[in-house]
N, CA, C and O atoms as CSV, one atom per row, in Angstrom:
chain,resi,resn,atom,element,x,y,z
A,1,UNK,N,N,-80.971,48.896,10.138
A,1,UNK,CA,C,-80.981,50.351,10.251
A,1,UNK,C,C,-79.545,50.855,10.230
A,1,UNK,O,O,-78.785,50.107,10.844
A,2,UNK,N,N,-78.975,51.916,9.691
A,2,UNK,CA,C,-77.726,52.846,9.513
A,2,UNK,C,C,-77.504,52.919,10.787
A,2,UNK,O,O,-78.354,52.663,11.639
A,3,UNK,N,N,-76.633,53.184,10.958
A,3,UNK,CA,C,-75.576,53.711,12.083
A,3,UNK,C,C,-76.118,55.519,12.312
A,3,UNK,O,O,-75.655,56.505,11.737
A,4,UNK,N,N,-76.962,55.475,13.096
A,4,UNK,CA,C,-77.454,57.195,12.672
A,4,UNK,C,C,-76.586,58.014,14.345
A,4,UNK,O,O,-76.302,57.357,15.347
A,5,UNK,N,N,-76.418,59.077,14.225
A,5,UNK,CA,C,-76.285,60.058,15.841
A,5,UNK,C,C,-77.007,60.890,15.531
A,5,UNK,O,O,-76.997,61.710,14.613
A,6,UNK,N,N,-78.001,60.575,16.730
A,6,UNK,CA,C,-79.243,61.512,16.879
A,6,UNK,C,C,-78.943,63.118,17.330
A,6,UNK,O,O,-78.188,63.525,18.213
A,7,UNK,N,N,-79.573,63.675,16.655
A,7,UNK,CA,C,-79.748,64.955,17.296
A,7,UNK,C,C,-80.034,65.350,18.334
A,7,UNK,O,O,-81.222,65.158,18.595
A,8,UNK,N,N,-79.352,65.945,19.256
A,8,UNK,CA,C,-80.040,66.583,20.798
A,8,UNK,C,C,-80.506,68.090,20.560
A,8,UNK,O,O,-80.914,68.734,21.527
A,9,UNK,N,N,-80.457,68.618,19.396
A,9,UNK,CA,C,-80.827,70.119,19.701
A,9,UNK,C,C,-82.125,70.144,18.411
A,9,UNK,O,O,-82.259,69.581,17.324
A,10,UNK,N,N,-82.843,71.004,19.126
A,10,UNK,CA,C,-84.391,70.977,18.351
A,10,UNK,C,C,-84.081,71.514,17.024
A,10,UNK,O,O,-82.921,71.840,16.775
A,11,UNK,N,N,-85.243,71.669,15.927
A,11,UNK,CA,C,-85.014,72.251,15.035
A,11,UNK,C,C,-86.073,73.979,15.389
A,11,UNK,O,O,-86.655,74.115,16.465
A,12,UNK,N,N,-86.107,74.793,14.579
A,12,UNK,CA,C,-87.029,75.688,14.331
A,12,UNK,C,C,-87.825,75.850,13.577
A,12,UNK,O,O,-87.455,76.280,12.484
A,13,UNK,N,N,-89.336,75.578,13.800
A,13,UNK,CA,C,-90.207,75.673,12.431
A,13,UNK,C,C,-91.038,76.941,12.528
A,13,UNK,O,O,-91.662,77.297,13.528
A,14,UNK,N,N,-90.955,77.679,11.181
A,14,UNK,CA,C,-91.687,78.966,10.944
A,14,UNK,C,C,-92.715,79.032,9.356
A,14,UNK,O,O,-92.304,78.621,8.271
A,15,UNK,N,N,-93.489,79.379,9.494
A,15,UNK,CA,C,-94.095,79.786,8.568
A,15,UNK,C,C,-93.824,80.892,7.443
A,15,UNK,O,O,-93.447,82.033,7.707
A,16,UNK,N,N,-94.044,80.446,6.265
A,16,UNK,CA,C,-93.707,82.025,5.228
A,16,UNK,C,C,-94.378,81.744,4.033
A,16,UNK,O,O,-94.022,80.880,3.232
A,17,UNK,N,N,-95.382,82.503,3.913
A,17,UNK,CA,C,-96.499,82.265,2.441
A,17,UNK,C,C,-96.873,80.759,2.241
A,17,UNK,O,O,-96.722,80.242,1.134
A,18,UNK,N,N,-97.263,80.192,3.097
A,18,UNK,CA,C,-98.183,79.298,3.425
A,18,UNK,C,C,-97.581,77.652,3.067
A,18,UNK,O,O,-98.022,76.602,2.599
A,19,UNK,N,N,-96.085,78.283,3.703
A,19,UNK,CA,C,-95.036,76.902,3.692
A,19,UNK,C,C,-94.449,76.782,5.217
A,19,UNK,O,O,-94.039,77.798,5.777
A,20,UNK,N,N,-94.429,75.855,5.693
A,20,UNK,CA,C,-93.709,75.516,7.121
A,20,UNK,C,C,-92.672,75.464,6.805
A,20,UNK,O,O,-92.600,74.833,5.750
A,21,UNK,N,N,-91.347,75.940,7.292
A,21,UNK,CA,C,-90.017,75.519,7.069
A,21,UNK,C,C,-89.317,75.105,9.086
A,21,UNK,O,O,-89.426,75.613,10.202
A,22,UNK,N,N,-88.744,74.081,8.536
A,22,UNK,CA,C,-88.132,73.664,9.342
A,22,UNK,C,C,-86.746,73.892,9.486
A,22,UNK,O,O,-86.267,72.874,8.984
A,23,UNK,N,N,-85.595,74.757,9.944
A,23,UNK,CA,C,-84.698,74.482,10.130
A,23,UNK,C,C,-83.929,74.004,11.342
A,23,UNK,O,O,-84.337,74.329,12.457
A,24,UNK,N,N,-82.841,73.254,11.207
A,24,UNK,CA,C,-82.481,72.774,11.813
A,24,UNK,C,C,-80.699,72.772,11.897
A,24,UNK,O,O,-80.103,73.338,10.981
A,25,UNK,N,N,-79.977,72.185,12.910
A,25,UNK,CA,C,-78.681,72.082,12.789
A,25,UNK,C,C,-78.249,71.662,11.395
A,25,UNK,O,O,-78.900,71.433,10.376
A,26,UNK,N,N,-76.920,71.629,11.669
A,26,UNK,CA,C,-75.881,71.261,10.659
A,26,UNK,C,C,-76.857,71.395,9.191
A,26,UNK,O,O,-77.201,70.435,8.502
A,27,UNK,N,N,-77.251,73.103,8.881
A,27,UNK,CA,C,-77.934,72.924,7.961
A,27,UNK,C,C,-79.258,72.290,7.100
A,27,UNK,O,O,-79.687,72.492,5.964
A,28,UNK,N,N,-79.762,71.257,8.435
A,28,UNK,CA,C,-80.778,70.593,7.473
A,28,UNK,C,C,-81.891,71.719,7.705
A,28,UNK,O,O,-82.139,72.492,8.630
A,29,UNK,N,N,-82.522,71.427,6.284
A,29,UNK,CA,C,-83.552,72.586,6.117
A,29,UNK,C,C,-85.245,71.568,5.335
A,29,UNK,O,O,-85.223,70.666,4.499
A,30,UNK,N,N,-86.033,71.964,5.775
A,30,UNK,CA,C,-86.665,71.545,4.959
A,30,UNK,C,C,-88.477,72.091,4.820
A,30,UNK,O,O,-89.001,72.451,5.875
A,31,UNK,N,N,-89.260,72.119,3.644
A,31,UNK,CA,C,-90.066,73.159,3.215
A,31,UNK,C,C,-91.633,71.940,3.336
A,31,UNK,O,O,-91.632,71.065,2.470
A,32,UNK,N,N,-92.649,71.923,4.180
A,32,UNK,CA,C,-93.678,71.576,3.515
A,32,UNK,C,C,-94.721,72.447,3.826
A,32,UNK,O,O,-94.691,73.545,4.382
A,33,UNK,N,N,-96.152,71.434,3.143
A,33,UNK,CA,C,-96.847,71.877,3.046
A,33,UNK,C,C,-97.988,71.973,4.136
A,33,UNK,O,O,-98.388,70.873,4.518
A,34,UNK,N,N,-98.471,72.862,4.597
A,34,UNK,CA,C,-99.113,73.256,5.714
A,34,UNK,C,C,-99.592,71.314,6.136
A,34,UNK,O,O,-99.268,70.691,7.147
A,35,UNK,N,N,-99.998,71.071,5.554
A,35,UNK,CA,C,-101.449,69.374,5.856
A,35,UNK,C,C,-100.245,68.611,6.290
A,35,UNK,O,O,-100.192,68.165,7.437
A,36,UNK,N,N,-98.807,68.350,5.030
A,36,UNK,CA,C,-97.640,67.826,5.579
A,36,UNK,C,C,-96.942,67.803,6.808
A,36,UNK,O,O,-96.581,66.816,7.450
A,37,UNK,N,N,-96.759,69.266,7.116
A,37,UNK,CA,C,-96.446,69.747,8.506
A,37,UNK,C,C,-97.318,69.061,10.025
A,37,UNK,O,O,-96.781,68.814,11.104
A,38,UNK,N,N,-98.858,68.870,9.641
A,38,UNK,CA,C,-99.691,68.823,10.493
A,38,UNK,C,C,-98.994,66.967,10.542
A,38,UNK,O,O,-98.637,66.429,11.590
A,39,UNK,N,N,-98.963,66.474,9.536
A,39,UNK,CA,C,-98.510,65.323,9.749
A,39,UNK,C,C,-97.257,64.601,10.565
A,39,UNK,O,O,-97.131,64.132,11.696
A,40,UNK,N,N,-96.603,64.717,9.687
A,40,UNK,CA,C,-95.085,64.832,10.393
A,40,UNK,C,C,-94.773,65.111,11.735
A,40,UNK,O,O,-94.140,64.270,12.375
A,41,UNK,N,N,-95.075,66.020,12.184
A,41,UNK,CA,C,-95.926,66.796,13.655
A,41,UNK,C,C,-96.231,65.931,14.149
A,41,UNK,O,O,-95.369,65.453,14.887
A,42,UNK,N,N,-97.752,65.092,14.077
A,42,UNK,CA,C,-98.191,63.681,14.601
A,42,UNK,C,C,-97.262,62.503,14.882
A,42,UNK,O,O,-97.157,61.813,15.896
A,43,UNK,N,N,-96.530,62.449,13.562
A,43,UNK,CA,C,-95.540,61.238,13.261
A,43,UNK,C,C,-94.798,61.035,14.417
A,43,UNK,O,O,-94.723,60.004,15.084
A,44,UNK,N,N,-94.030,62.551,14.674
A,44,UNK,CA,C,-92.985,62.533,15.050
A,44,UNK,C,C,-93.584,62.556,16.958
A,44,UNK,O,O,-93.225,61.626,17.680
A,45,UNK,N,N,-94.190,63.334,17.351
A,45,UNK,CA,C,-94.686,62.943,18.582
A,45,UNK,C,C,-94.728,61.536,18.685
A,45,UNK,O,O,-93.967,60.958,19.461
A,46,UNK,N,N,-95.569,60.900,17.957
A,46,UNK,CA,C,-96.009,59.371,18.320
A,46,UNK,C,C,-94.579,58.165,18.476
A,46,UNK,O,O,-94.503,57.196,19.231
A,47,UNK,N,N,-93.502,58.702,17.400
A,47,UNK,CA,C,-92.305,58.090,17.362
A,47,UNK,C,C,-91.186,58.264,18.726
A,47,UNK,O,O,-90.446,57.499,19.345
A,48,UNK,N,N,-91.462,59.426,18.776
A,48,UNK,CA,C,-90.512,60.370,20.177
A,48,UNK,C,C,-91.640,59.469,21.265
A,48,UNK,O,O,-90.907,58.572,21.681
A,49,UNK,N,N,-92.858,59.287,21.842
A,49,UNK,CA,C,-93.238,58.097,22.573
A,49,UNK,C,C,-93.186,57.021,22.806
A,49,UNK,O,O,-93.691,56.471,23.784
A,50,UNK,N,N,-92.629,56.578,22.038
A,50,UNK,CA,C,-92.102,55.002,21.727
A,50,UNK,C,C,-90.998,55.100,22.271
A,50,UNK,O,O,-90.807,54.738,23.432
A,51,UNK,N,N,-89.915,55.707,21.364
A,51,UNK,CA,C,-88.802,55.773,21.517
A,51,UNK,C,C,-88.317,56.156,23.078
A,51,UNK,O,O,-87.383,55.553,23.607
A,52,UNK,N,N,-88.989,57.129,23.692
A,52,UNK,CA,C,-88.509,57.452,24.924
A,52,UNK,C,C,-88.768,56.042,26.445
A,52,UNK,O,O,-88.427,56.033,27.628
A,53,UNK,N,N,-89.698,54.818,25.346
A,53,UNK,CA,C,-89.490,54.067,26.376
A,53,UNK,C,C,-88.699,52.605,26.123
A,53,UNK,O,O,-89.008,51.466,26.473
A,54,UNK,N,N,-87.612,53.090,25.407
A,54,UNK,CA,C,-87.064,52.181,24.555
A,54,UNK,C,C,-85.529,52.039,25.042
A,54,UNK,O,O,-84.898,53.045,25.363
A,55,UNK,N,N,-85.082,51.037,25.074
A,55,UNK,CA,C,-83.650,50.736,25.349
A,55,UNK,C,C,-82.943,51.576,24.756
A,55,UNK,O,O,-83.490,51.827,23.682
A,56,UNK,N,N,-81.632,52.386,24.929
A,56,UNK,CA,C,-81.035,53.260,24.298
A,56,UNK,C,C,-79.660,52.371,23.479
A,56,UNK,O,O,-78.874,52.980,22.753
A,57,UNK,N,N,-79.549,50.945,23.725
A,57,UNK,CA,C,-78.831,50.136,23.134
A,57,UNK,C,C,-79.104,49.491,21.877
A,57,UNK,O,O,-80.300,49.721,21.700
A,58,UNK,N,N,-78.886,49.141,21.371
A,58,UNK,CA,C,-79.002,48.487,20.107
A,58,UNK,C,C,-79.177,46.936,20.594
A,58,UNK,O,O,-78.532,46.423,21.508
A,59,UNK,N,N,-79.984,46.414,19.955
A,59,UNK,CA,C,-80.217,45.102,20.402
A,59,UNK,C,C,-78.604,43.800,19.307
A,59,UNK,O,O,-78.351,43.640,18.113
A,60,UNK,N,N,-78.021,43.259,20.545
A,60,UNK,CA,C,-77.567,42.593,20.025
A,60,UNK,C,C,-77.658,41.619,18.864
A,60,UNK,O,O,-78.691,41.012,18.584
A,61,UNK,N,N,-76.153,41.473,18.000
A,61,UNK,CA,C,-76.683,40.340,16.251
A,61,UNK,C,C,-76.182,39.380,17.058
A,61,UNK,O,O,-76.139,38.211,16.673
């Protein structure tokens, strides 16, 4: 996995003619589709559960 720094600040998602948009810091933006949204949504809860019971270290090479 990349070397990533996570985000601490939420994004904002709004609706406009039957597209979810997500924006977020440092510009990221991004457009789906209502069923997409519902997904991602799921994804990301289920990932953020995991993750919150997860070592915040990187497992040693």
């Amino acid at each position: 996995m990349a070397s990533l720094t996570p985000l601490s600040e939420p994004g904002v998602a709004s609706a406009e003619y039957g597209v979810v948009l997500l924006d977020g810091p440092d510009a990221i933006a991004v457009a789906m589709t209502p069923a997409c949204a519902e997904e991602t949504g799921r994804r990301l809860i289920a990932a953020a559960a995991i993750a919150a019971t997860q070592d915040p270290a990187p497992p040693s090479e």
